[in-house]
C-alpha positions as CSV (number, residue, x, y, z in Angstrom):
1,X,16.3,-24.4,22.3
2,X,15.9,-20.5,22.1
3,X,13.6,-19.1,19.1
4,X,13.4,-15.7,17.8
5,X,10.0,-13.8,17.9
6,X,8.4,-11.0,16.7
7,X,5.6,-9.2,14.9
8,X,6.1,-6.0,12.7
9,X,3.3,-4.0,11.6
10,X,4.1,-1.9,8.9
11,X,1.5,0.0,6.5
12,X,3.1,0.5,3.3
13,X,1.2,3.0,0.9
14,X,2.1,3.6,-3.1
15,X,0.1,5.3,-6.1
16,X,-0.5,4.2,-9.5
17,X,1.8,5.9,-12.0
18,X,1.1,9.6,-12.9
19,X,-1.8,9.2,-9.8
20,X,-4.6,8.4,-12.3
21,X,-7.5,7.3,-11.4
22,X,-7.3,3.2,-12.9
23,X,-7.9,1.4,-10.6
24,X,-11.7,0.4,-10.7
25,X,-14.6,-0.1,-8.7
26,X,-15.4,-3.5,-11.1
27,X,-12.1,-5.3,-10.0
28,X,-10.5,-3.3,-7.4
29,X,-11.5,-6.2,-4.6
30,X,-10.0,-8.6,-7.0
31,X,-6.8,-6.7,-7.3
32,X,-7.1,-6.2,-3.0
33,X,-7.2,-10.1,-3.0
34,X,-4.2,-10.8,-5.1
35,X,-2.0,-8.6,-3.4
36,X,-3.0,-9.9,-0.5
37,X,-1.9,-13.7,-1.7
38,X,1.3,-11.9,-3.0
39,X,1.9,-11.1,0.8
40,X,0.7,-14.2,1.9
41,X,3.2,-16.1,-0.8
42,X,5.7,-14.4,0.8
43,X,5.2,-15.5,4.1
44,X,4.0,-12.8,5.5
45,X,0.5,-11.5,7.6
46,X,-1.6,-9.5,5.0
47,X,-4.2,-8.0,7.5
48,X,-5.9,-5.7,5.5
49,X,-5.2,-4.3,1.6
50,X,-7.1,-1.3,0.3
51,X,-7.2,1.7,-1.3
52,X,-8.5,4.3,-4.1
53,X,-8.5,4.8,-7.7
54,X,-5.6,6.4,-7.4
55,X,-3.3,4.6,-4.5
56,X,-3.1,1.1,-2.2
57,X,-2.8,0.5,1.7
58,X,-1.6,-2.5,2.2
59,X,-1.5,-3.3,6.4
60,X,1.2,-6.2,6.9
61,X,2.3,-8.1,9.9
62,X,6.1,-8.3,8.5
63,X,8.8,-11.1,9.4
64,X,12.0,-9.4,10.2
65,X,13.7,-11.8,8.0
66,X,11.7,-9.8,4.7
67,X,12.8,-6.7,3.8
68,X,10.1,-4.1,3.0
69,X,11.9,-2.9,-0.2
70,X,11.6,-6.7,-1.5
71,X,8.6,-6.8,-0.8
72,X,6.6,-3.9,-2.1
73,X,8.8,-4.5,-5.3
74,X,7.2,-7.9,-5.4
75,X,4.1,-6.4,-5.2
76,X,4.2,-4.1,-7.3
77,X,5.9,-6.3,-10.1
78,X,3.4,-9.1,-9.6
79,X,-0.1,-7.0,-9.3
80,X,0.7,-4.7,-12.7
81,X,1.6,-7.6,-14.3
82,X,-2.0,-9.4,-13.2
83,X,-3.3,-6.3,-13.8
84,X,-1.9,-6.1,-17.2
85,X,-2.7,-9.7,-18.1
86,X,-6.6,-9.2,-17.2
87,X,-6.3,-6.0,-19.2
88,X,-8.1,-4.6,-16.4
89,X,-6.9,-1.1,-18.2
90,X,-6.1,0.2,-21.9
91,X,-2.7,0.7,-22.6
92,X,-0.2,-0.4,-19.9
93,X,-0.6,-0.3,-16.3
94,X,2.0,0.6,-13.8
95,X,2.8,2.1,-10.6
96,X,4.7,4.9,-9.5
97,X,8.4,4.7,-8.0
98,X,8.4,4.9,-4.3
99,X,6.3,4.2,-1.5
100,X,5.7,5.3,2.0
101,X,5.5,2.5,4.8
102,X,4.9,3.3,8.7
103,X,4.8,1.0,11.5
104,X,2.8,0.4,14.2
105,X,2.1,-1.4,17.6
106,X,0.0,-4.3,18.3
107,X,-2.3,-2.0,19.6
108,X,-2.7,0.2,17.1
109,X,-4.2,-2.8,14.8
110,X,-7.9,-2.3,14.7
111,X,-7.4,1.7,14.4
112,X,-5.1,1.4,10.9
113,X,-7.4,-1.8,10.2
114,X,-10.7,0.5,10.6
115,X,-8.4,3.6,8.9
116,X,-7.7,1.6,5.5
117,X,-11.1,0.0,5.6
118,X,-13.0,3.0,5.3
119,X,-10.2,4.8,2.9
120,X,-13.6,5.8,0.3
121,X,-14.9,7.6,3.4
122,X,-11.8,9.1,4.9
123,X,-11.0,10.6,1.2
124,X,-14.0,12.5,1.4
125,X,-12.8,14.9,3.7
126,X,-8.7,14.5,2.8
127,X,-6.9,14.2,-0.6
128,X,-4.1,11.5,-1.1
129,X,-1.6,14.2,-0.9
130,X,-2.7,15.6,2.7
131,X,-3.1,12.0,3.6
132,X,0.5,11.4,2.3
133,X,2.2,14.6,3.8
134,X,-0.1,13.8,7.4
135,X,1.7,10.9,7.3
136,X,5.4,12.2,6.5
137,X,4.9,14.3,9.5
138,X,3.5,12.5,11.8
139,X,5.8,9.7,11.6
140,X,8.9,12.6,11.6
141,X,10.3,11.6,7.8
142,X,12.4,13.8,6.4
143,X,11.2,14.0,2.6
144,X,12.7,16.2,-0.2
145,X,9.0,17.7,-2.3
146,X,11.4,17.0,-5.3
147,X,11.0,12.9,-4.6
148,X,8.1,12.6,-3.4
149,X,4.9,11.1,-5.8
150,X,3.7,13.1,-9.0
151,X,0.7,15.1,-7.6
152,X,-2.2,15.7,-9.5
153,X,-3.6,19.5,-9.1
């Protein structure tokens, strides 16, 4: 009997509403382990989840069966809410609309693995935004400015 295979590799990027800086040095590995089950729960490959104060990477091999959209919204609903429970933050914690995702070949793995892994290092020299905009054009999306995230200056 025939079978259907594949392997997607899709890096999907989103920011923390209003891009403020929340996300903390004291649990962010915590939070990059629970969405990382989240992706797992969902049957799909989370390779490597990362990120800033300000943003995630999260590097996923994707079942074409699971629609991206599904599952960033499952992310995002599930790790505010953990977020929110642990009261990691004062007030309420959420993330911003949107997200960016961009996908790669198998052998393109390490290079995004080794890019997200050392996001602290790479945002040294780049700023979420020029990251983000890099991104846009590299991969050739068309964006409107107008919905794109809320920038801080």
């Amino acid at each position: 009997m025939a079978g259907t295979f594949s392997q997607v590799y899709i890096q999907i990027i989103f920011a923390v509403k209003g891009r403020e800086n929340l996300i903390s040095k004291t649990w962010h590995e915590e939070l990059n382990k629970y969405i990382a089950g989240i992706i797992k729960a969902k049957e799909q490959k989370p390779i490597i989840v990362n990120g800033m104060p300000d943003h995630i990477h999260a590097f996923v091999g994707l079942r074409p069966s699971m629609a991206i959209s599904d599952l960033v919204r499952d992310i995002k609903n599930n790790s505010s809410n953990f977020i929110n429970d642990k009261k990691f933050v004062k007030g309420r914690f959420s993330w911003q609309e949107g997200y960016g995702s961009f996908s790669y070949s198998h052998r393109d793995i390490e290079t995004v693995y080794n890019y997200i892994l050392k996001q602290e290092e790479h945002h040294k020299k780049k700023t979420f935004k020029e990251e983000y905009l890099g991104l846009l054009k590299e991969f050739e999306i068309t964006f409107d400015e107008r919905y794109l995230f809320e920038w801080l200056n």
